[in-house]
N, C-alpha and C positions, 0 to 999 in steps of 0.2 A: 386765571390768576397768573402772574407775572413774580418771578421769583429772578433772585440773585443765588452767589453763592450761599451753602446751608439752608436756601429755603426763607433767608431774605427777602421780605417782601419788597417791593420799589414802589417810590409814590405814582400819585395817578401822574406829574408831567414827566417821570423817566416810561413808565409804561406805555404813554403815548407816544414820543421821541421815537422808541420804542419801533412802536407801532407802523410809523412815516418811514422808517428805514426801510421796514420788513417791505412797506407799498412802493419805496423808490421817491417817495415825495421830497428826500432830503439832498441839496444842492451841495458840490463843493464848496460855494462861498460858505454857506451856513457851519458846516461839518466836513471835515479832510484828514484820510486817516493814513499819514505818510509811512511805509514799510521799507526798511532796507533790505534787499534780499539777495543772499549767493545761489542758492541751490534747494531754500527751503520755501517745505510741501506749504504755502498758504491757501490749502483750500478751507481751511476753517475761519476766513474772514470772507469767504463769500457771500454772507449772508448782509454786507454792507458793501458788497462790489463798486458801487456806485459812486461811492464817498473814498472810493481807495484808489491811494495812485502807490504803485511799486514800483523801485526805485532797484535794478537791478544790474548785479553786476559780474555777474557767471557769464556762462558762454550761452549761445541761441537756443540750446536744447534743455535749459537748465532755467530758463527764466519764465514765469508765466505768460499766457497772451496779454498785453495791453502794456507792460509794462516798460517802463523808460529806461532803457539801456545807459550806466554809467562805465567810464574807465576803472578798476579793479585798482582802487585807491583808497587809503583813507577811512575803511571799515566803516562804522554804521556814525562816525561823527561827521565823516566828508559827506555825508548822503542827507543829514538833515540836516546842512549848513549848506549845502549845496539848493535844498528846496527855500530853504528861506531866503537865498540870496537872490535865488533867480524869479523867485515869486512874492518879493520882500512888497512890494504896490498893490497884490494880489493874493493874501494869505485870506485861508477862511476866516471865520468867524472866531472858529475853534480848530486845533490841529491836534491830531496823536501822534505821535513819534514812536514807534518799537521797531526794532528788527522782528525778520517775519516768520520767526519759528512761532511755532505752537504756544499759546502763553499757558504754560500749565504752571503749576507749583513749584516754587524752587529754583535750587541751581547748586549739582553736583557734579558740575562740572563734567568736558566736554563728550560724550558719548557715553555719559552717565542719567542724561536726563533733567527735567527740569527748563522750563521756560519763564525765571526770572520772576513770578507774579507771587504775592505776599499771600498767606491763606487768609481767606473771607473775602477776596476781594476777585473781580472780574475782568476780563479786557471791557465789558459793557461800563465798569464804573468809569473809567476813561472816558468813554463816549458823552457820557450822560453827566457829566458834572456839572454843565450849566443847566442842568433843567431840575439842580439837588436847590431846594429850598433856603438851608442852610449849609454854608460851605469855610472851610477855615482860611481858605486865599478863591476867592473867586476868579482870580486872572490866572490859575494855573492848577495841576494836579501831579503830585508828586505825592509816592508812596513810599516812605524814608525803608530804606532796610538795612544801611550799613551807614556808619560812622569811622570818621579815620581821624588821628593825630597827625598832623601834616610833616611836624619836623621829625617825629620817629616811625609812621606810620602803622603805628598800633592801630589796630582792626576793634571795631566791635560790631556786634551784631546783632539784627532784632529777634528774637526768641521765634515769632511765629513765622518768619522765614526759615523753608526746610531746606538744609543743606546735607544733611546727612540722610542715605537709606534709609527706612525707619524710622527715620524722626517723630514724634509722635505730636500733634500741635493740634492746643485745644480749639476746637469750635468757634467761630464768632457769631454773633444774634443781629450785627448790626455791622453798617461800611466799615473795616479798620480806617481808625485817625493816620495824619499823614505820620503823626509820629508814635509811639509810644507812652503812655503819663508819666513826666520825668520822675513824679512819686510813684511810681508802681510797684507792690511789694515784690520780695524776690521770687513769690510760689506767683505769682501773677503772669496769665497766659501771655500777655500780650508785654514785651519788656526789652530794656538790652540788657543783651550777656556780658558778661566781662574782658577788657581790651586785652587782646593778645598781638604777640609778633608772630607773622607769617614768616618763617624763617627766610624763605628764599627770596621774598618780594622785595626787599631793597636791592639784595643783586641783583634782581631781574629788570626793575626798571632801571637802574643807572645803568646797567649793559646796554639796555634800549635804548636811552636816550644820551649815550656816549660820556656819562658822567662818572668821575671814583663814588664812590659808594659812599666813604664821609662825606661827600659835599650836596648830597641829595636832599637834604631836610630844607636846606638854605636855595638850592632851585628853585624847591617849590614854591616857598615864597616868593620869588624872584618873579616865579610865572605869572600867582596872583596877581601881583604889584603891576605887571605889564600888562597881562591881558581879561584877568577876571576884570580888575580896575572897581573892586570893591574897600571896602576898607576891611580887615579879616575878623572871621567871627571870632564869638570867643570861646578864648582858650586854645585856638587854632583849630579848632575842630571841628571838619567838615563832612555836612551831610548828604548821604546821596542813594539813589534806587540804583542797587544792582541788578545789571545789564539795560542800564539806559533808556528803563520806558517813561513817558511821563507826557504830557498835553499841557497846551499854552493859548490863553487868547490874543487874537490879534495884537492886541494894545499892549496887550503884555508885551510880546516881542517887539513893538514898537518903543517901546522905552529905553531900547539901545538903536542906534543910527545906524543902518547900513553896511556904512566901512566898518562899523565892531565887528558885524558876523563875518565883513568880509576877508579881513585880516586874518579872522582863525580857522577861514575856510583854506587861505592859503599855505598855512601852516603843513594840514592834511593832507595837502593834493598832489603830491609827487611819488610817497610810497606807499607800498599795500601794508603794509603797516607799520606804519609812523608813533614815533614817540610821543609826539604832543597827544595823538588819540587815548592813550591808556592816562595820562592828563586829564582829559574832558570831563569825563565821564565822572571826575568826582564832583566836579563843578556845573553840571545841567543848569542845576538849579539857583545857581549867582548869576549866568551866563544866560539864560533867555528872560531877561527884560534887566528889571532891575529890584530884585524883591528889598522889601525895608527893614527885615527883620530875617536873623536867621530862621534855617528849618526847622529846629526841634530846640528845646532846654536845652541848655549847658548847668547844671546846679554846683553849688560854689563848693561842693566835693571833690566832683569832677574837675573842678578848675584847678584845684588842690594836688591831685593827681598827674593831671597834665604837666602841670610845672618842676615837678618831682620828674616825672620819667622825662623830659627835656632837658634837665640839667644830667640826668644821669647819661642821656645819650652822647653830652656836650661833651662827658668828663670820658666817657669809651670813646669818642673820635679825636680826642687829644692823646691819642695814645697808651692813657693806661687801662691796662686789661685787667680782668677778671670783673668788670662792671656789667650786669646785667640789664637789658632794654626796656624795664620797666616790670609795672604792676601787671597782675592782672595773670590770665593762664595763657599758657605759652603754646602755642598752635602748631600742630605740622605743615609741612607744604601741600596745602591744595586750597580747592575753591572755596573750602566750607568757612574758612574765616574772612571771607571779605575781600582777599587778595583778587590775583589776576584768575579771569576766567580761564580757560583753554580750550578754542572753540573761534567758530568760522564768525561770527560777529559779524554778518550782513556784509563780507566781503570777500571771502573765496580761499582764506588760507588758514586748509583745514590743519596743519601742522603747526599754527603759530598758534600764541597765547592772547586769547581777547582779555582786552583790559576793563577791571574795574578802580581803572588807578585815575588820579588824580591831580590835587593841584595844591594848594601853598597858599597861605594866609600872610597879609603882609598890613602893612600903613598902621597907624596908632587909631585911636578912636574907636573901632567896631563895630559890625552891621548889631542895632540895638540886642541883647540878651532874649533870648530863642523861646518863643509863645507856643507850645502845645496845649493844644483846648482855649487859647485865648486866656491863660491865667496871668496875672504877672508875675516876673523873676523874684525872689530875695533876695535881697542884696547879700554877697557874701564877703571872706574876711577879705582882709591883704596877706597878699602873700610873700614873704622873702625867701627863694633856698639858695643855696650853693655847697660847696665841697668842702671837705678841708684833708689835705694825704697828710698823714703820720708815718714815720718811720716809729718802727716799734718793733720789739723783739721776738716776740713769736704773734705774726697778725691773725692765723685762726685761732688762735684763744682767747687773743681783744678782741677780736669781731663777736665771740661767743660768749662775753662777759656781761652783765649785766653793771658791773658795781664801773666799765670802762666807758661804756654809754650813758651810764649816770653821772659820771667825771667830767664829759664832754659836754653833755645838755647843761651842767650846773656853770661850767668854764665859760661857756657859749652865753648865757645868761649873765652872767657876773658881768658883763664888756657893759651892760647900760641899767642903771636902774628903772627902769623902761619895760624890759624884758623880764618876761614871766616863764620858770619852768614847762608850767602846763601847756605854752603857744610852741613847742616844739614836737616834731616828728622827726627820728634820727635813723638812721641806715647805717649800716659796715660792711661793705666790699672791702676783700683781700686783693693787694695785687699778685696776680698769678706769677709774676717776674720776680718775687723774693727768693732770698737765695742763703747759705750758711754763711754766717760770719766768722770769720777766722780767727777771732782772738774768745768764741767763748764756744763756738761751734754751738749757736742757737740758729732758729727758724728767723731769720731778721728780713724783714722788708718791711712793704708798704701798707696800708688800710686807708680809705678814701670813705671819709665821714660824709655821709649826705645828709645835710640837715633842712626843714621844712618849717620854716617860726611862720602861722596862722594869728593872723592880730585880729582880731573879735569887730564886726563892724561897727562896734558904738564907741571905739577909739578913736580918741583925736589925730588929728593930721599931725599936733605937732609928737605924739608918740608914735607914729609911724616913722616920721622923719630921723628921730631919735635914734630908734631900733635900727634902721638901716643904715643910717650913719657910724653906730657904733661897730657894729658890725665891717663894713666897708672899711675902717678906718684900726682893724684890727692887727696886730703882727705878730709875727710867726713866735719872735722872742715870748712876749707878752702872754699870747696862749700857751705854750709850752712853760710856761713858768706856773698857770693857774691849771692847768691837769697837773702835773706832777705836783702839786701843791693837795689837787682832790686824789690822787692815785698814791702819796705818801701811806706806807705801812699795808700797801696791797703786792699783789705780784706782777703787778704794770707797772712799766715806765713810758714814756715817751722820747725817742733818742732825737727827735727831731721834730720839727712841722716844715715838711718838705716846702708845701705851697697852700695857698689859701686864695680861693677864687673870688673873684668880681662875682658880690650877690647881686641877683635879680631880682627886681621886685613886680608883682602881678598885683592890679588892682581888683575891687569889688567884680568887678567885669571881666575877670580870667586875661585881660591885656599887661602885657608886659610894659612896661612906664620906667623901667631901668635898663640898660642893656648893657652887658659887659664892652668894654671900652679897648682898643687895641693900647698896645704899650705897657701894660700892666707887667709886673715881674713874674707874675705865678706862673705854674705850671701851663695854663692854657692860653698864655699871652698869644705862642705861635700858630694854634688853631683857631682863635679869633682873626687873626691877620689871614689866615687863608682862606676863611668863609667868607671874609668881606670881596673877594675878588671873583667866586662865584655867579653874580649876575651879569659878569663877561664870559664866562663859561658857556651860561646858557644863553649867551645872545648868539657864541658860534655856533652851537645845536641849531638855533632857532635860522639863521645865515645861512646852512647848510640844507636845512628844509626846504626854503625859497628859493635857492639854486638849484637843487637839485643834485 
């Protein structure tokens, strides 16, 4: 009897696949199981030597016998862009891609353990995927375990990947799915956890890829738009297996020409560790062929959410502070949320940070709304947020008010008879920069309303248009006139409405369909103007890769 992990039983044609390995009857063209390797022990794929070509890049003493000496370039992205370019007429049937540590459970980072592999699941399931009866993409095998927000790069993560010592992950009975059940209750083994910011991973890649650190959300896009060359999923949110393992059918990888792989092979190939690498790695799975549907659900909460923590990032990189980087719990710096590995990553530099970074979602339209288990999407609402600063006389006690956010939500509403109390979700950030006022020696600064109007999908177009137009079409006077009209006979005023930003609006499909417009008066007119210049930013990154 033939078991997988847990005790998993496998059907009779993976048993026999199986079987042909163990005898050597299985050819490269059939099956090719590509490793990247600096210095690690692969003797635990011996048992399919035959189907294995390793792709090394240590010194003579450090590499196994047989295996194809590369320049110490490019970590484990240069290494399987490098196989496919030079065996693009010549690719098996089937190919695995991993770097060639150990695949054990996890990843707690770098000389803490862990080789990347999801619990319930095998490097055999890899191999064996074309011989699974039932399969959710039969041209490819990817085992999601991390999730990222592209423009603020909130992490999330899948439950039964262990990242922590100890982590305790229940059992599986059966293959895990590539994704998680986007309905999965919260006590549910198999799940994502809640998005958080890695503190350190925004400075870490724009130090890496020579970019300020406000301008990194809009890169990313930038990257997509050039070199994914998808349309971006939605909500921006992109799915990927941490630490890069994953397998493709030939055709699969045929579904991009040549010069695609080969353009991003050259991206890689002059440092030992290149910025576009910690890039790749969130985009595998757009980037070898051409899938038609994203990886996993996006559900019209999370799309909801998305849009919320992007505008809040929008309104912290314009300058004003005390804005926090979203929903969700707030993660320390290390591997365990998603962030960058730390770790030799199938290319020799034991001292530098392997990436599980990413890439940027860009074009309108979007790869169709994200099938786990084959169910379909629901369509979810529209979405409109943006800001609004108040000056106000003591802002932690508006922010702490309830009778100040029920002034605002009713003020916000009153602009269209359109607009419903219940379609908002409202936020109060202090700005940290407030200071005493001189003539009453109060707490006087700023507070930055973030508000969230969700319009019910069975709304007409023409009340969408309404809602957004009023909105958009709002002014500073006007609003300041209808709060202190609702804040009369309380102990708030409003001294001012500093600025009020170009709302966004997101449709059914988490795509944004408005985009704040440069030229505008408000506070964030000068931060739209500098984002827009960005994808020259990243063409010299990219100019500086190719030269050298």
């Amino acid at each position: 009897t033939v078991a997988a992990a847990g005790g998993r039983p496998l059907a009779a044609a993976e048993v026999e696949q199986l079987a042909r390995l163990e005898r050597g009857e299985v050819s490269k063209d059939e099956l090719e199981v590509v490793l990247a390797q600096f210095d690690e022990d692969v003797t635990w794929s011996k048992q399919f030597e035959k189907v294995r070509t390793v792709y090394c890049k240590g010194g003579a003493d450090q590499c196994v016998e047989g295996s194809l000496p590369l320049p110490n370039v490019g970590r484990e992205g240069h290494t399987f862009l490098h196989h496919i370019v030079t065996n693009y007429d010549k690719l098996s049937a089937w190919t695995v891609f991993s770097q060639a540590g150990e695949p054990t459970e996890g990843y707690r980072g770098h000389a803490h353990g862990g080789g990347h592999m999801l619990t319930g699941a095998t490097f055999n399931d890899y191999l064996l995927h074309p011989q699974r009866s039932t399969t959710e993409d039969p041209g490819a095998f990817f085992l999601i375990t991390s999730k990222v927000h592209l423009p603020t790069m909130q992490h999330s993560m899948r439950t039964t990947y262990k990242i922590v010592e100890g982590q305790q992950v229940a059992g599986l009975k059966a293959l895990p799915p590539m994704c998680p059940a986007h309905n999965a209750p919260k006590l549910s083994g198999d799940r994502w956890g809640p998005y958080g910011q890695v503190q350190w991973l925004r400075s870490f890649v724009s130090q890496k890829c020579g970019l300020e650190e406000a301008s990194l959300g809009d890169a990313m896009l930038s990257f997509w738009d050039n070199f994914v060359q998808l349309p971006r999923p939605p909500a921006d949110v992109a799915h990927f297996a941490q630490g890069a393992r994953f397998a493709a059918s030939r055709a699969r990888i045929h579904q991009r020409p040549k010069a695609f792989y080969e353009k991003l092979l050259a991206l890689v190939s002059k440092e030992s560790d290149p910025c576009m690498n910690y890039l790749y790695e969130w985009v595998w799975y757009y980037i070898i062929g051409m899938p038609e549907s994203t990886a996993c659900t996006v559900v019209p909460e999370e799309m909801k959410q998305m849009a919320t923590m992007q505008v809040r990032m929008l309104t912290a990189v314009s300058g004003v502070s005390g804005v926090s980087g979203g929903s969700g719990d707030s993660s320390k710096g290390d591997s365990s949320n998603g962030g960058t590995d730390s770790g030799k990553g199938g290319d020799g530099k034991d001292d530098s940070s392997k990436g599980d970074e990413g890439n940027g979602g860009s074009s309108k339209g979007g790869i169709s709304g994200g099938v786990s288990g084959g169910s379909p999407e629901e369509e979810g609402p529209t979405v409109i947020t943006g800001t609004v600063t108040l000056k106000v006389a003591d802002p932690p006690a508006f922010c702490a008010s309830s009778v100040a956010k029920d002034a605002f939500v009713k003020s916000m509403a009153g602009l269209s008879e359109s607009l419903k109390v219940e379609w908002f979700d409202v936020t109060c950030e202090v700005d940290s920069s407030r200071r005493l006022s001189e003539a009453g020696r109060r707490l006087e600064g700023a507070v930055i309303m973030g508000y969230t109007i969700s319009i019910p999908a069975g709304e007409s177009t023409d009340t969408v248009d309404a809602v957004y137009s009023s909105v958009q079409s709002a002014t500073s006077a006007t609003l300041k006139d209808a709060l202190n009209t609702r804040l009369a006979g309380t102990n708030y005023e409003v001294l001012e409405v500093e600025s009020i930003s170009v709302p966004v609006q997101y449709g059914s499909d988490g795509q944004a369909v408005t985009f704040p417009e440069q030229g505008t008066t408000d506070g964030h007119a000068k931060t739209r103007a500098a984002l827009a210049s960005i994808p020259a930013v990243l063409a010299a990154v990219i100019a500086a890769a190719l030269l050298g």
